[in-house]
Each structure stands twice: as C-alpha cells, then as structure tokens.
C-alpha atoms as one frame of an Amber mdcrd trajectory, in Angstrom:
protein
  72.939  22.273   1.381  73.187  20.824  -2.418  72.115  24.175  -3.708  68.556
  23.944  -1.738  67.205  26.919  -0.478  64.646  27.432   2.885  62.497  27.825
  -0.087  62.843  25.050  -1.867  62.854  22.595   0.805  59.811  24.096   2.180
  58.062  23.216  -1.331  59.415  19.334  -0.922  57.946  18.984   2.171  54.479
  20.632   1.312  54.643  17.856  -1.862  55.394  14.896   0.317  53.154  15.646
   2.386  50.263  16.518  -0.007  50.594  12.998  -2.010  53.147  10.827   0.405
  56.233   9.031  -0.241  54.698   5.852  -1.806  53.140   8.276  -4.481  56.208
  10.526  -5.600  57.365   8.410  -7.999  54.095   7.584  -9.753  54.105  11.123
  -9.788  56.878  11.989 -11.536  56.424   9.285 -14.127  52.909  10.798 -15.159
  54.576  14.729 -15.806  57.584  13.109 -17.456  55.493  11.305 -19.625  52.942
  14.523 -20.192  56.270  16.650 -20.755  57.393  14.107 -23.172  53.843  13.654
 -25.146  53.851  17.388 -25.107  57.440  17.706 -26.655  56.342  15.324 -29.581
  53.168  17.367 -29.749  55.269  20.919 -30.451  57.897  18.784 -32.967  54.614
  17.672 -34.920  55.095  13.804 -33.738  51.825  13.512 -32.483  50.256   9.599
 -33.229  46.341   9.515 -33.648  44.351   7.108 -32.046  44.653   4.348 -34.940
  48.445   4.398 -34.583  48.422   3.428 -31.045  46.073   0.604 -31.843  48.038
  -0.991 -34.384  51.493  -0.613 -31.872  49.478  -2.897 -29.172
C-alpha cells in the first residue's frame, strides 16, 4: 500500500497518537525549519543575532 510497510505504518500511528492530529503539522514545520537552519549552518550561512534584528 503506497510503498508502506507493517513497519512504517506502525511508526505513524505511534506519532499520531503521541502528539495528535491537530499537532502534526506544527510539527513538521518546526524540523523543516531546524533541518533548514541546520543546512545554512553546514554551508556557512549562519546570521548572528544582530542580523535578525535589523531584518524585523
């Protein structure tokens, strides 16, 4: 079923259960943005603190 093993849909259930359906997709915004941040972090694009300031 769409490439899903017993495995794997074992694992979604465990993770909707543990945080619910509501919070899934804050959830996956905060490690997209951490895997992003960390990408820029590796490439040397890291912003200090004074950056961000002067963006807002």
């Amino acid at each position: 079923m769409f490439g899903l093993s017993a495995g794997h849909l074992l694992i979604l259930t465990a993770v909707v259960l543990l945080f619910g359906h509501r919070r899934l997709p804050e959830l996956g915004h905060a490690l997209g943005k951490g895997a992003g941040a960390f990408k820029r972090g590796l490439e040397g694009k890291d912003t200090d603190s004074t950056d961000l300031e002067e963006k807002r």
